[in-house]
Every structure is written in structure tokens, then in C-alpha cells.
DSSP file (Angstrom, degrees, kcal/mol; ACC not computed):
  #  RESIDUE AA STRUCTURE BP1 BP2  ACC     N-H-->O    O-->H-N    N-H-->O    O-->H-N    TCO  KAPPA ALPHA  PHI   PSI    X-CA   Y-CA   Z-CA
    1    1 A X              0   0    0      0, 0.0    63,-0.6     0, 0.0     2,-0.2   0.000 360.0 360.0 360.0 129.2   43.3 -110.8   81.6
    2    2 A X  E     -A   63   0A   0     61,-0.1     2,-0.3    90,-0.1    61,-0.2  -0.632 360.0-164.4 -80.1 150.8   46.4 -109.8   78.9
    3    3 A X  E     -A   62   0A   0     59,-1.5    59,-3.7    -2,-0.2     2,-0.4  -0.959   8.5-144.8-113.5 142.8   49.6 -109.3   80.2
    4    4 A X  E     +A   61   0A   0     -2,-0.3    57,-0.3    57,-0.2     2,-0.2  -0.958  26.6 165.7-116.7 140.7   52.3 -107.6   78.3
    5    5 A X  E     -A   60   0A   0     55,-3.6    55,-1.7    -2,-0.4     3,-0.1  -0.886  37.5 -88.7-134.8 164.9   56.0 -108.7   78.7
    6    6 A X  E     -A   59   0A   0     -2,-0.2    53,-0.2    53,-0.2    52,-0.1  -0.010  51.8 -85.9 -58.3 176.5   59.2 -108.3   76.9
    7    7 A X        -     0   0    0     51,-0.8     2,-0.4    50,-0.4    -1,-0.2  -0.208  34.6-170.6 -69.1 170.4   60.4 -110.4   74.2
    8    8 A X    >>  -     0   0    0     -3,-0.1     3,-1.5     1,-0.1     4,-0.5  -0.975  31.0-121.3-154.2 156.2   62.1 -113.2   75.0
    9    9 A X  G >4 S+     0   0    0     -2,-0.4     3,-1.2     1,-0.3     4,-0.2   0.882 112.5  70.9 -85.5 -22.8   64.2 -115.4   71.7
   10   10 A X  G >4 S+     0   0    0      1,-0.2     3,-0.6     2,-0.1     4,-0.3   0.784  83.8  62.1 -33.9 -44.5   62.0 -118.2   72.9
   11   11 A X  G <> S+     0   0    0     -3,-1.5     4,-3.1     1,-0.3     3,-0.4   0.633  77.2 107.6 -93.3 -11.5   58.8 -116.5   71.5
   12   12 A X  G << S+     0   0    0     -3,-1.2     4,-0.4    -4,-0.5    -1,-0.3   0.765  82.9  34.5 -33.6 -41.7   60.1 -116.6   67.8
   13   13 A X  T <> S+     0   0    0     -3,-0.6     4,-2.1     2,-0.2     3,-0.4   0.745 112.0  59.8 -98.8 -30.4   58.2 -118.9   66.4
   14   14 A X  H  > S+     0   0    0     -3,-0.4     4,-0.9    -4,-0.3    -2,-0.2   0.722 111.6  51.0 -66.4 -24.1   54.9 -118.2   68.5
   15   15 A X  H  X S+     0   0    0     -4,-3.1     4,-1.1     2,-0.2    -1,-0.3   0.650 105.7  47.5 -96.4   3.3   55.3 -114.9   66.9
   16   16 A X  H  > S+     0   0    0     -3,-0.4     4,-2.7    -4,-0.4     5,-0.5   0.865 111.8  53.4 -85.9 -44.4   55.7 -115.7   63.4
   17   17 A X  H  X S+     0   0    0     -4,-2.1     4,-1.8     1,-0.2    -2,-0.2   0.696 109.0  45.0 -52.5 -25.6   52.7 -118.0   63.6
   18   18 A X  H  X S+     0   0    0     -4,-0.9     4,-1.3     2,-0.2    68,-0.3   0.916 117.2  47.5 -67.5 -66.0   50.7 -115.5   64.9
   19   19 A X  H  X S+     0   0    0     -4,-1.1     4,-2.2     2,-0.2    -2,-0.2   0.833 117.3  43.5  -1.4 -79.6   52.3 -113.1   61.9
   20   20 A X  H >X S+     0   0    0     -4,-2.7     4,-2.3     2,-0.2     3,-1.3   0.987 119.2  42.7 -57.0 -70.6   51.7 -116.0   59.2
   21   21 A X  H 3X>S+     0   0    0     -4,-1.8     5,-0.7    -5,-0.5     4,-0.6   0.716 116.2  52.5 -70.3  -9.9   47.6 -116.9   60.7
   22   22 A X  I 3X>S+     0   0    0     -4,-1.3     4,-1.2     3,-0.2     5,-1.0   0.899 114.9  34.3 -93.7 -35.1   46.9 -112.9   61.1
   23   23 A X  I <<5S+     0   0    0     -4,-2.2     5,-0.5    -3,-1.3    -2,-0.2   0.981 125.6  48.5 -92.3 -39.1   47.8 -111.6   57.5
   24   24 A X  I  <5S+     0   0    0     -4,-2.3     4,-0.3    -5,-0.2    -1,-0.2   0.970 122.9  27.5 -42.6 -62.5   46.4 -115.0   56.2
   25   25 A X  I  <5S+     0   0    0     -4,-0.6    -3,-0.2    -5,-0.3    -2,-0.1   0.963 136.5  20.5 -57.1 -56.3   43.1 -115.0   58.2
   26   26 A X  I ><<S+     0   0    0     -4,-1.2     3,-2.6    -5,-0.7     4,-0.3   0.983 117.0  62.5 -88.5 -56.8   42.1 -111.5   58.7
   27   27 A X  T 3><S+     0   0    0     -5,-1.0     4,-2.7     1,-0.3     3,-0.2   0.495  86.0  77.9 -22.7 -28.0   44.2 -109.7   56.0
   28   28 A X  T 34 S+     0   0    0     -5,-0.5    -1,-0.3    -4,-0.3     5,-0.1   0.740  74.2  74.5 -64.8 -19.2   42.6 -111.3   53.6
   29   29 A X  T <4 S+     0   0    0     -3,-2.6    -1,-0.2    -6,-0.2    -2,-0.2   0.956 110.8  21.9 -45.0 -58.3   40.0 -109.4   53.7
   30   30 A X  T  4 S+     0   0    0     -4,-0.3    -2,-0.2    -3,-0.2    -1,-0.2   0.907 119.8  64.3 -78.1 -50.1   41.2 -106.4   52.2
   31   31 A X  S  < S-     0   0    0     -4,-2.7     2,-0.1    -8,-0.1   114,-0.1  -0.583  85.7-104.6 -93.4 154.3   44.3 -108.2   50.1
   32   32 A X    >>> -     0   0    0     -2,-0.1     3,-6.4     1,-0.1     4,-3.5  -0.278  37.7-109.5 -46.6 133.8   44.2 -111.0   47.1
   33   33 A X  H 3>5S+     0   0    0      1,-0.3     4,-2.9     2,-0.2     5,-0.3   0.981 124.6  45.6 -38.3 -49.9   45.2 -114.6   48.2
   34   34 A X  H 345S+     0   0    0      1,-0.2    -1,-0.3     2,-0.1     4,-0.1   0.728 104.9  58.8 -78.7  14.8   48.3 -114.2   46.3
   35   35 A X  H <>5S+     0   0    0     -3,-6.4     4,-3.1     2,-0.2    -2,-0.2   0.721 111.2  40.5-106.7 -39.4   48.8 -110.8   47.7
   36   36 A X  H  X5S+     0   0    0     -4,-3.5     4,-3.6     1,-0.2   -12,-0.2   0.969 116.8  53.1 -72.6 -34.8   48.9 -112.5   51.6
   37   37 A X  H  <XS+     0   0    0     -4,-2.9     5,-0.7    -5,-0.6    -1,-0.2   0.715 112.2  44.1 -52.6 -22.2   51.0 -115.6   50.2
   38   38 A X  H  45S+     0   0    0     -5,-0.3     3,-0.3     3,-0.1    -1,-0.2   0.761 120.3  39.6-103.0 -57.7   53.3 -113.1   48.9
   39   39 A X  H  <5S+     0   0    0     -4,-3.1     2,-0.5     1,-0.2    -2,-0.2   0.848 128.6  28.0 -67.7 -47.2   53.2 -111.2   52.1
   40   40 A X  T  <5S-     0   0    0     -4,-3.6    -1,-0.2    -5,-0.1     2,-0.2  -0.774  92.0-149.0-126.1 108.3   53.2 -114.2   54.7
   41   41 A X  T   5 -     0   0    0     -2,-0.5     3,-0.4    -3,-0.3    -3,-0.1  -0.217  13.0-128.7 -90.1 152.8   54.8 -116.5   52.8
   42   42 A X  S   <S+     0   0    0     -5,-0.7     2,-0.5     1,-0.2    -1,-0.1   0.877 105.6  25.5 -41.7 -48.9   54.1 -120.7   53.2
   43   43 A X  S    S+     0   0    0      2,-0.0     2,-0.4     0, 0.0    -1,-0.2  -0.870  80.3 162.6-146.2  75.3   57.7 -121.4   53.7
   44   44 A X        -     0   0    0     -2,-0.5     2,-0.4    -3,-0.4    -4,-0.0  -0.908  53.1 -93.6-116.1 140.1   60.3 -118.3   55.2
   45   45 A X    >>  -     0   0    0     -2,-0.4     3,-1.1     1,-0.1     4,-0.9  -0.606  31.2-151.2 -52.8 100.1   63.9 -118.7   56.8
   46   46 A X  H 3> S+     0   0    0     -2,-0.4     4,-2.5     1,-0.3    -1,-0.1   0.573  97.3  63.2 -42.8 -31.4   63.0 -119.0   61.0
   47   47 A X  H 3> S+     0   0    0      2,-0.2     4,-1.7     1,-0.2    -1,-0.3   0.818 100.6  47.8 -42.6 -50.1   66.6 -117.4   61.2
   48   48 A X  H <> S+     0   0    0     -3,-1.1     4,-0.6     1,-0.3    -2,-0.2   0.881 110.6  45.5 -71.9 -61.4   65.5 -114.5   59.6
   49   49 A X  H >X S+     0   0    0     -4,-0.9     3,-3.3     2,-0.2     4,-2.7   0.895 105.9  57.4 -51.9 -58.0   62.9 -114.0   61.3
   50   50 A X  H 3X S+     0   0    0     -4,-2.5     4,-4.9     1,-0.2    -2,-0.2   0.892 112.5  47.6 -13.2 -73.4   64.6 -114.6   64.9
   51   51 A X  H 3X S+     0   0    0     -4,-1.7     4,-1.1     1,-0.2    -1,-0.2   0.580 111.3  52.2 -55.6 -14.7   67.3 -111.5   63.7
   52   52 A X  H <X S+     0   0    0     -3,-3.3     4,-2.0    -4,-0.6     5,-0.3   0.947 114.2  44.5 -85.7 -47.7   63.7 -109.4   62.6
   53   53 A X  H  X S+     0   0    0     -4,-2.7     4,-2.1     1,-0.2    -2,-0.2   0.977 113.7  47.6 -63.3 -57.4   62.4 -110.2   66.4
   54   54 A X  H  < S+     0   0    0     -4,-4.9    -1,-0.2    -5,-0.3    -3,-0.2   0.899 112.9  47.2 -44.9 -49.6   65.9 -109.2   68.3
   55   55 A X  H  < S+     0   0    0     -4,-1.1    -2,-0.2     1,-0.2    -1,-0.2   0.973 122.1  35.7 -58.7 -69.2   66.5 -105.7   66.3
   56   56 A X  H  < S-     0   0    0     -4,-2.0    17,-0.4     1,-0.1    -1,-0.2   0.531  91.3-157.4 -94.9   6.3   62.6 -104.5   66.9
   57   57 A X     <  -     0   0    0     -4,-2.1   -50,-0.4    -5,-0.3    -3,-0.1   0.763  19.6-152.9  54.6  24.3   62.6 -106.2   70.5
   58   58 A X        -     0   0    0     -5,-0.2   -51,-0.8   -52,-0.1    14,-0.3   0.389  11.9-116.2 -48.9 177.8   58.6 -106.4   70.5
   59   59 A X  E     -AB   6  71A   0     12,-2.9    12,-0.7   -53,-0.2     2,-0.3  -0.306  33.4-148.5 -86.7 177.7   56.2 -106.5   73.7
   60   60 A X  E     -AB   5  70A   0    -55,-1.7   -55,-3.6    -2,-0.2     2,-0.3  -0.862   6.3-151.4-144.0 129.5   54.4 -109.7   73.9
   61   61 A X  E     -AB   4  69A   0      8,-2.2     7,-1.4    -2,-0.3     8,-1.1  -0.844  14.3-179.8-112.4 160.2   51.0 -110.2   75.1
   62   62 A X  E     -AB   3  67A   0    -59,-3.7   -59,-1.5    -2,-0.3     2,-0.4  -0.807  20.9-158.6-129.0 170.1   49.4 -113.1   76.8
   63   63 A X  E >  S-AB   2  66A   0      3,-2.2     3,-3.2    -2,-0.2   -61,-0.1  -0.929  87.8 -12.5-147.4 148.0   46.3 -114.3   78.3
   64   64 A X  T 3  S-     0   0    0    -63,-0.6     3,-0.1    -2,-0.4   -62,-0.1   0.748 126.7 -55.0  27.8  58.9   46.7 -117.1   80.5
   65   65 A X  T 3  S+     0   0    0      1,-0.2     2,-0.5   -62,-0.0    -1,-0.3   0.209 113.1 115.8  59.6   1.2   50.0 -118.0   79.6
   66   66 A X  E <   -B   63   0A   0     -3,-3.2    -3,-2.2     2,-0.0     2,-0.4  -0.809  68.4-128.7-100.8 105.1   49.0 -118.2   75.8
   67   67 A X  E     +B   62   0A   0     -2,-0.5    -5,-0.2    -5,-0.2     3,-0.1  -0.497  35.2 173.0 -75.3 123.6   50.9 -115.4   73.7
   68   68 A X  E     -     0   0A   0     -7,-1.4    17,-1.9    -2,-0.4     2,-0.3   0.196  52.1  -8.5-127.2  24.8   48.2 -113.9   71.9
   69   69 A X  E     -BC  61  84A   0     -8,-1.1    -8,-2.2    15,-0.2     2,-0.3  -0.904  57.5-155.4 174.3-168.2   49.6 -110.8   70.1
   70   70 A X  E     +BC  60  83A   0     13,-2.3    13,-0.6    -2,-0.3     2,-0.3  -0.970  12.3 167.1-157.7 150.8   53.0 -108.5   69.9
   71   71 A X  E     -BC  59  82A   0    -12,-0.7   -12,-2.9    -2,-0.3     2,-0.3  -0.803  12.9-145.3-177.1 174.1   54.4 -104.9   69.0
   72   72 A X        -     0   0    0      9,-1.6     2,-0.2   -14,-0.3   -14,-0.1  -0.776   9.8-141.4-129.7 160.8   56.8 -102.9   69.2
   73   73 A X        -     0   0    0    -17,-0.4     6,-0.2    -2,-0.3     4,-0.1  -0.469  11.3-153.3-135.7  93.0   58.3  -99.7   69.5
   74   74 A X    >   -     0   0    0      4,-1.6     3,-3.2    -2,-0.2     5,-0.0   0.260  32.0-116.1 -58.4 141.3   61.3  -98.0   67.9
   75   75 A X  T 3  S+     0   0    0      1,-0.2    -1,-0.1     2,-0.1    33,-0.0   0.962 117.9  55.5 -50.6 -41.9   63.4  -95.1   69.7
   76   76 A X  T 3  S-     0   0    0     34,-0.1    -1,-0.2     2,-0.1    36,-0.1   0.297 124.6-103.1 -81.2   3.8   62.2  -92.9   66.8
   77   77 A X  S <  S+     0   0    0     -3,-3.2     2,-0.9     1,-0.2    37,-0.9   0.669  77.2 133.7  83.5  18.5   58.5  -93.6   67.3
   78   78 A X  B     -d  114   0B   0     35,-0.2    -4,-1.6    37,-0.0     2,-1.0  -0.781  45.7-149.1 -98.9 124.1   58.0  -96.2   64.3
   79   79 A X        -     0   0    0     35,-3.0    37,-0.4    -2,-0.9    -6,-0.1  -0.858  11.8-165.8 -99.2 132.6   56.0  -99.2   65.4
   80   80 A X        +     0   0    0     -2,-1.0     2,-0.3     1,-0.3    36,-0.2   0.932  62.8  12.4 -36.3 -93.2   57.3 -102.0   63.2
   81   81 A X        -     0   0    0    -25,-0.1    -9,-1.6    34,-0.0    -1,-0.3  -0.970  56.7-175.4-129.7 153.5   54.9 -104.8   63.6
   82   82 A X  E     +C   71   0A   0     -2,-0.3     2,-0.4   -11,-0.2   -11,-0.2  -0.673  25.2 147.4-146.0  81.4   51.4 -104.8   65.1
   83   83 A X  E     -C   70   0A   0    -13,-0.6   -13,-2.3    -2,-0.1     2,-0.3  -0.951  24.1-177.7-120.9 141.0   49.8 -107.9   65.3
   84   84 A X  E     -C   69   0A   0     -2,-0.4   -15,-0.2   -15,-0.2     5,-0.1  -0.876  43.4 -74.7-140.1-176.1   47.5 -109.9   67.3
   85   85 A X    >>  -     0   0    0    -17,-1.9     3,-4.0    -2,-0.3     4,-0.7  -0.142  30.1-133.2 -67.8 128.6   46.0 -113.7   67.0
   86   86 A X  T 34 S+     0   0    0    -68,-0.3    -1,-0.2     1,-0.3     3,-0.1   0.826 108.0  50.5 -34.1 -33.7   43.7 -114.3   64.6
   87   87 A X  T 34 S+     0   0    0      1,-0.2    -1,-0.3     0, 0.0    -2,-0.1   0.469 108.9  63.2 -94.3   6.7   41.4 -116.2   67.0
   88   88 A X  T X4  +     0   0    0     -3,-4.0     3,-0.6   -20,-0.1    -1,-0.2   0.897  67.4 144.8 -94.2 -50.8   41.8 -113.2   69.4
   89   89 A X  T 3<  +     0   0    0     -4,-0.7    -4,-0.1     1,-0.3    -3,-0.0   0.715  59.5   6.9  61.0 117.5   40.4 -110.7   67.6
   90   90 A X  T 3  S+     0   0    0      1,-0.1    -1,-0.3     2,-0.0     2,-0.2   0.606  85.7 108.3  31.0  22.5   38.4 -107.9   69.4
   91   91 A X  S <  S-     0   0    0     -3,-0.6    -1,-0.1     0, 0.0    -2,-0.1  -0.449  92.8 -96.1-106.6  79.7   38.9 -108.6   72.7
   92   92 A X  S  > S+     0   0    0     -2,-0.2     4,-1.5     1,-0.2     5,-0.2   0.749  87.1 117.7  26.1  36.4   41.4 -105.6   73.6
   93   93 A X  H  > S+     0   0    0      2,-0.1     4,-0.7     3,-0.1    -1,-0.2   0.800  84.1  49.5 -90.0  -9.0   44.7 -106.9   73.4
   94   94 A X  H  > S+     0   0    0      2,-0.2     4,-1.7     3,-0.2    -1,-0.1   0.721 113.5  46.4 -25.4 -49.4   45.3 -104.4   70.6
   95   95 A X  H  > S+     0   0    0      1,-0.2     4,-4.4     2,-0.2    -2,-0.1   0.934 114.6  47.9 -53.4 -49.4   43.9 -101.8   73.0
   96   96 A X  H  X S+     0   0    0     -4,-1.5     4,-3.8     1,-0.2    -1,-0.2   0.897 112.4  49.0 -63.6 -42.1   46.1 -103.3   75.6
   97   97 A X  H  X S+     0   0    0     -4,-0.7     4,-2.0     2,-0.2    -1,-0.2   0.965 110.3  48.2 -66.2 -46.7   49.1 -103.2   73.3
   98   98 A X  H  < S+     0   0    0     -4,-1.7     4,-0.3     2,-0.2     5,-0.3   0.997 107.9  63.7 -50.1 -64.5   48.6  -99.5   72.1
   99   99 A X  H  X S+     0   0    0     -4,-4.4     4,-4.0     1,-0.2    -2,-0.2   0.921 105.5  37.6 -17.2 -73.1   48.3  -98.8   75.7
  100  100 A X  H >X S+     0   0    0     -4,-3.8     4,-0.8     2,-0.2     3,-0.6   0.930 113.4  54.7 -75.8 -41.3   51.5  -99.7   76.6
  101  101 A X  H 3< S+     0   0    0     -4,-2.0     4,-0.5     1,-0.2     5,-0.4   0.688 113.7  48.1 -12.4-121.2   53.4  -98.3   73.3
  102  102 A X  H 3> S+     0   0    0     -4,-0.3     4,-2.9     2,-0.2     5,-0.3   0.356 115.1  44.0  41.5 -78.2   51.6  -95.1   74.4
  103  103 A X  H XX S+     0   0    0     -4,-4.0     3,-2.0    -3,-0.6     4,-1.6   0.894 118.0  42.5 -58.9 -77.4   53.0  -95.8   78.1
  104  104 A X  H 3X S+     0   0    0     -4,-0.8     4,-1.0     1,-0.3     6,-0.2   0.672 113.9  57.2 -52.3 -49.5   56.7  -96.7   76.9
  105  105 A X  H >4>S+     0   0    0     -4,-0.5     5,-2.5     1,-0.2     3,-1.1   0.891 103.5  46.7 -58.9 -48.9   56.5  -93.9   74.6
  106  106 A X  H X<5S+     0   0    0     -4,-2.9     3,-1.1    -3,-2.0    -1,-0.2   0.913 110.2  58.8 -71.4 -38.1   55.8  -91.1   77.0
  107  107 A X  H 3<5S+     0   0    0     -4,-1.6    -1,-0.2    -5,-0.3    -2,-0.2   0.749 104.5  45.0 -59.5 -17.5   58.4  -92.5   78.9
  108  108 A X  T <<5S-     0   0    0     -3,-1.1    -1,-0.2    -4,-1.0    -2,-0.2  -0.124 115.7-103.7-114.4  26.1   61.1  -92.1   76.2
  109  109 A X  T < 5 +     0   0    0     -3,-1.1     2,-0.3    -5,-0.2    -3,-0.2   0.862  64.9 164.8  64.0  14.3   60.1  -88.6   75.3
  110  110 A X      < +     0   0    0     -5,-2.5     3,-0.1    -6,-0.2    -1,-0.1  -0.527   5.2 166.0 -66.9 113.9   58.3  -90.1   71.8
  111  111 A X        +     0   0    0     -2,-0.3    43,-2.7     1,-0.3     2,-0.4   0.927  61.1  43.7-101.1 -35.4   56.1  -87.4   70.4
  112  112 A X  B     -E  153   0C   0     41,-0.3    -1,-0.3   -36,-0.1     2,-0.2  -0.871  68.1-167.3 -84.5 122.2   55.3  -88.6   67.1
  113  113 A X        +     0   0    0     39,-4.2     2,-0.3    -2,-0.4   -35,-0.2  -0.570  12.9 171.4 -99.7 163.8   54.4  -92.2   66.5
  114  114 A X  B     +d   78   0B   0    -37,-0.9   -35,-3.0    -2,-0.2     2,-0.3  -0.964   6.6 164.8-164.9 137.8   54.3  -93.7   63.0
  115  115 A X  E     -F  150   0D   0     35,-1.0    35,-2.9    -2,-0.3     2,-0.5  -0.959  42.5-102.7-159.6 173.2   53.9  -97.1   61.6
  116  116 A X  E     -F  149   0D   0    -37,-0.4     2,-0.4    -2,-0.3    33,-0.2  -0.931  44.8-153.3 -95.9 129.7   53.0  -98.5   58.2
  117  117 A X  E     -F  148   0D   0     31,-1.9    31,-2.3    -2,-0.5     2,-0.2  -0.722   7.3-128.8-121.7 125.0   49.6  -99.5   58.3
  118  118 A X  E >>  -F  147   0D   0     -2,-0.4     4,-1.5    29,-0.2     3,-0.9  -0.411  34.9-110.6 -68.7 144.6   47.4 -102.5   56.2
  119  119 A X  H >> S+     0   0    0     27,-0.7     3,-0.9     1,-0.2     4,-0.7   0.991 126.2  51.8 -20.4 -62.6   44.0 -101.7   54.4
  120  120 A X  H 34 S+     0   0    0      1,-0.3     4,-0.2     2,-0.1    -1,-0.2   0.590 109.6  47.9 -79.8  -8.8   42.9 -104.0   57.5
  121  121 A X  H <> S+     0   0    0     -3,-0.9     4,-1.3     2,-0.1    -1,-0.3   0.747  80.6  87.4-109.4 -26.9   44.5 -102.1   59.9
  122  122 A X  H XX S+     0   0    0     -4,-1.5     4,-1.0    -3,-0.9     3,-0.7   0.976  85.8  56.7 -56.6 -69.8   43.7  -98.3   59.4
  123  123 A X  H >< S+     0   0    0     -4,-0.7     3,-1.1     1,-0.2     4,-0.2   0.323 110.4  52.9 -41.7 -94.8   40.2  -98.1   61.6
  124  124 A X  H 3> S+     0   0    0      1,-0.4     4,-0.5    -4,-0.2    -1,-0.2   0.246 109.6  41.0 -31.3 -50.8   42.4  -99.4   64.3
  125  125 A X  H X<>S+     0   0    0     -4,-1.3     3,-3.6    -3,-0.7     5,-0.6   0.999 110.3  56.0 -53.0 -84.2   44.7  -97.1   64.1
  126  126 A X  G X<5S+     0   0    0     -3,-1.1     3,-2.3    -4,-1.0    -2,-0.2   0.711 102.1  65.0 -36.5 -37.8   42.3  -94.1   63.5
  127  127 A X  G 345S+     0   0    0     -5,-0.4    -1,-0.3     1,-0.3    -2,-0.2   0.720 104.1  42.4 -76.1 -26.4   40.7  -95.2   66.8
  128  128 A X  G <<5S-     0   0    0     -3,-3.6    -1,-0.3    -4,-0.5    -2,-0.2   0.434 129.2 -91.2 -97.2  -7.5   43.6  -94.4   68.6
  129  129 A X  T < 5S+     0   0    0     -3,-2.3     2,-0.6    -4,-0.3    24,-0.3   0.271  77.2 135.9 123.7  -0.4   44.5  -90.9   66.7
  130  130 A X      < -     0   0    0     -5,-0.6     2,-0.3    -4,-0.1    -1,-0.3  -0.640  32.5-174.5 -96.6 123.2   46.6  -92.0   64.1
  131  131 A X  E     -G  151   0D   0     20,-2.2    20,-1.9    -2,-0.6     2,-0.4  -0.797  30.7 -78.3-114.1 171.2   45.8  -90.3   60.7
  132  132 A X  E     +G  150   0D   0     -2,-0.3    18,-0.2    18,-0.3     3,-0.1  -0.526  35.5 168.4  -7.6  82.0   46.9  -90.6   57.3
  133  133 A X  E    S-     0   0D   0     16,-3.6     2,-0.2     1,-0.5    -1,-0.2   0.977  71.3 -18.7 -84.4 -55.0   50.1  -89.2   56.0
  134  134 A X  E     -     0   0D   0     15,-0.5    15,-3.2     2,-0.0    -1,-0.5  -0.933  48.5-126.9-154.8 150.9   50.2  -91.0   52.6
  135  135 A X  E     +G  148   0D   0     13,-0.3     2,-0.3    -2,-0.2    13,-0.2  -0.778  40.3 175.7 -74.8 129.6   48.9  -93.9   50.6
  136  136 A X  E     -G  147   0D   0     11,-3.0    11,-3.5    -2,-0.3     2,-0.6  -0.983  24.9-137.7-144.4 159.9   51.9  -95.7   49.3
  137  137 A X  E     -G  146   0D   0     -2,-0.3     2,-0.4     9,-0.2     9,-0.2  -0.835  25.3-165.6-107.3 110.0   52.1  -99.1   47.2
  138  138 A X  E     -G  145   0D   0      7,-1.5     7,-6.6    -2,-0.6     2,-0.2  -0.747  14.0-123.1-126.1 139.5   54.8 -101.5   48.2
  139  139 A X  E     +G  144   0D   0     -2,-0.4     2,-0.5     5,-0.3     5,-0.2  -0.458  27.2 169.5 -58.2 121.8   56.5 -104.7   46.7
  140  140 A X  E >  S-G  143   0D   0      3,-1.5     3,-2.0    -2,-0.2  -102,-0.1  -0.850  72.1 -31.8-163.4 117.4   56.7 -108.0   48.2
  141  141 A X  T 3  S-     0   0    0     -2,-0.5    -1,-0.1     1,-0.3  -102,-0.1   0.984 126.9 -41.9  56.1  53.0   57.7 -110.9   46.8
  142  142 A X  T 3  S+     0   0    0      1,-0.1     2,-0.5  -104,-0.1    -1,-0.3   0.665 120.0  91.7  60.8   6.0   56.3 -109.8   43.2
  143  143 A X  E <   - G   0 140D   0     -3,-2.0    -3,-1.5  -108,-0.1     2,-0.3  -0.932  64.9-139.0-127.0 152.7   52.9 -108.2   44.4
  144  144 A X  E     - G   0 139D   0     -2,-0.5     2,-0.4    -5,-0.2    -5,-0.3  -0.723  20.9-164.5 -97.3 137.1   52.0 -104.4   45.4
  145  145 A X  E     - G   0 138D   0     -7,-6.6    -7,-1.5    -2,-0.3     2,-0.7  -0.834  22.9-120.9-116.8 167.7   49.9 -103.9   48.3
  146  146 A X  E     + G   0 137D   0     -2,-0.4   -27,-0.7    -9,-0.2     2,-0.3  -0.858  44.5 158.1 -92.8  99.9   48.3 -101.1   49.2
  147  147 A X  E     -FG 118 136D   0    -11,-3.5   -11,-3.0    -2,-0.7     2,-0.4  -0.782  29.7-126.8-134.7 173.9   49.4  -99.8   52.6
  148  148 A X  E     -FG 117 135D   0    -31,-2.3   -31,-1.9    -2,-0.3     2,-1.2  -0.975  12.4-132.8-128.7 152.4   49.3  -96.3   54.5
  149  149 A X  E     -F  116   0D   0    -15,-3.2   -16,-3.6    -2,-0.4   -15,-0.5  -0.808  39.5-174.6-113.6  99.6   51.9  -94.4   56.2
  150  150 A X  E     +FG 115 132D   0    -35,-2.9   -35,-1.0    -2,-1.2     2,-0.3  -0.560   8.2 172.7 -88.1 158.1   50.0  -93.4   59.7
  151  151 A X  E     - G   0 131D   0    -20,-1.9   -20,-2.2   -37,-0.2     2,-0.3  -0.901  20.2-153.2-174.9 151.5   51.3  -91.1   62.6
  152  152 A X        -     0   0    0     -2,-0.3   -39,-4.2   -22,-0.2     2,-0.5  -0.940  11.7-149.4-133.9 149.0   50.0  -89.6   65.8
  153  153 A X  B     -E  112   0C   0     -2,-0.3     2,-0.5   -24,-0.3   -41,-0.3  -0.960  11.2-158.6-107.2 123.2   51.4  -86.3   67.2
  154  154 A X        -     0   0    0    -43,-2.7     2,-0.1    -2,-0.5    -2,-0.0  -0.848  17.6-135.0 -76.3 128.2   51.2  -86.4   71.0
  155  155 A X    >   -     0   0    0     -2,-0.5     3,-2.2     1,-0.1    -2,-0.0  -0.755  33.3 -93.5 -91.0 159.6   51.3  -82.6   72.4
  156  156 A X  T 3  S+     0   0    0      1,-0.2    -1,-0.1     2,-0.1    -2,-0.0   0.589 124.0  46.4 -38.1 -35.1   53.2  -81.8   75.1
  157  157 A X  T 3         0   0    0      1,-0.2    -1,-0.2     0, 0.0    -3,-0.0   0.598 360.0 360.0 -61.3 -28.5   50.2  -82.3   77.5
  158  158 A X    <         0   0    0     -3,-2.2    -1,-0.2     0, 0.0    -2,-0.1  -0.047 360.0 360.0 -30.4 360.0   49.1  -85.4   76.3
């Protein structure tokens, strides 16, 4: 069964690996090898990363004590990062993770949600409501990807 808990500064490095093994493994799909190297790169400052985890505060999910994905959610409705473990992969901890965004969200008044979204990432998204604002093509580390700017409008009823 996942469980989602907050972050904790402990889980840095269990989330980068996860980070690093998702845009490598699955991401590739969609992007060029030098386009994921570029994107999760062999060799990044753990510091850096720490200060990326503190600011967006992520959820963490587990199964059986094993952290097997993350996301987050920003007062303003942006999620941030949305990743889950490569070797995880379709068994709902995405669902589970949306879920609680979702929950947290309704709880903070969020009506519009928004995130920047991979090639690899869009059905997911759509499954959950989230359409298509813009295409846009962003720089990293000397290569453009292709990525999409998504958002779901909850009504008031919702």
C-alpha cells in the first residue's frame, strides 16, 4: 500500500535518485540521450539540490518503507516536480500522489493547478483533467526539450 508523508531533509538523495533513474529510464522515451544527460545530469551539486527540495517541500510516497515517488504543491497551484520510480511505474502511486495534491489543494482554496509537463508525462496529466495551455521549448544545459505548460481548473463544486 503507498503512503504519502511530508518531506523530511533526509530524503534528498532518495529523491534525486529517483529524479536522475526516472528522466533517464522512462524519459527517454520521448527525449534524445543527450537531451536526458543534459536534463539529469551524471554529476550535480547534492547541495543544490537539498535547497530545490526545502523551497518546494514535496510529499513523499512509500510502499513498505521504500520511497517510491514525490510531488509537490506550490501555494499558487504550480506542481514543481512529479516523479515516481522508475521500477514503479503503473502501479498508482502517481494516482495516489495526484490524489493527495488534489486533497491539499482543496484544502488551501487552489482552483487552478499547473505544472510544466514532459512529452512522457502529458497522458498522465490529461487523465487527471489537465489540458494544454502551450507547447514551449526550454534550455538545459545546452539542449531544448520540448515540454508543455498544463493546468486544471477545478470549479467551485469540484
Amino acid at each position: 500500500m503507498c503512503t504519502i508523508r511530508p518531506y523530511k531533509e533526509s530524503d534528498a538523495s532518495a529523491l534525486w535518485a529517483i529524479y536522475f533513474h526516472t528522466v533517464r529510464h522512462i524519459n527517454i522515451r520521448d527525449y534524445s540521450q543527450a537531451q536526458v544527460e543534459a536534463w539529469a545530469p551524471q554529476s550535480f551539486d547534492l547541495a543544490v539540490w537539498r535547497q530545490k527540495m526545502s523551497e518546494i517541500s514535496p510529499f513523499v510516497a512509500e510502499i513498505d518503507d521504500q520511497i517510491v515517488g514525490y510531488a509537490d504543491l506550490q501555494l499558487s497551484g504550480l506542481i514543481d516536480h512529479f516523479f515516481c520510480h522508475h521500477q514503479y511505474q503503473g502501479q498508482g502511486i502517481g494516482r495516489a500522489l495526484m490524489a493527495h495534491i488534489f486533497a491539499v489543494g482543496r484544502s488551501q482554496g487552489v482552483r487552478r493547478y499547473y505544472s510544466h509537463v514532459s512529452i512522457t508525462a502529458r497522458p498522465f496529466f490529461e487523465r487527471f483533467g489537465f489540458k494544454v495551455v502551450t507547447t514551449q521549448q526550454v534550455e538545459v544545459r545546452g539542449q531544448t526539450l520540448t515540454n508543455f505548460v498544463m493546468e486544471k481548473i477545478e470549479s467551485i463544486d469540484e
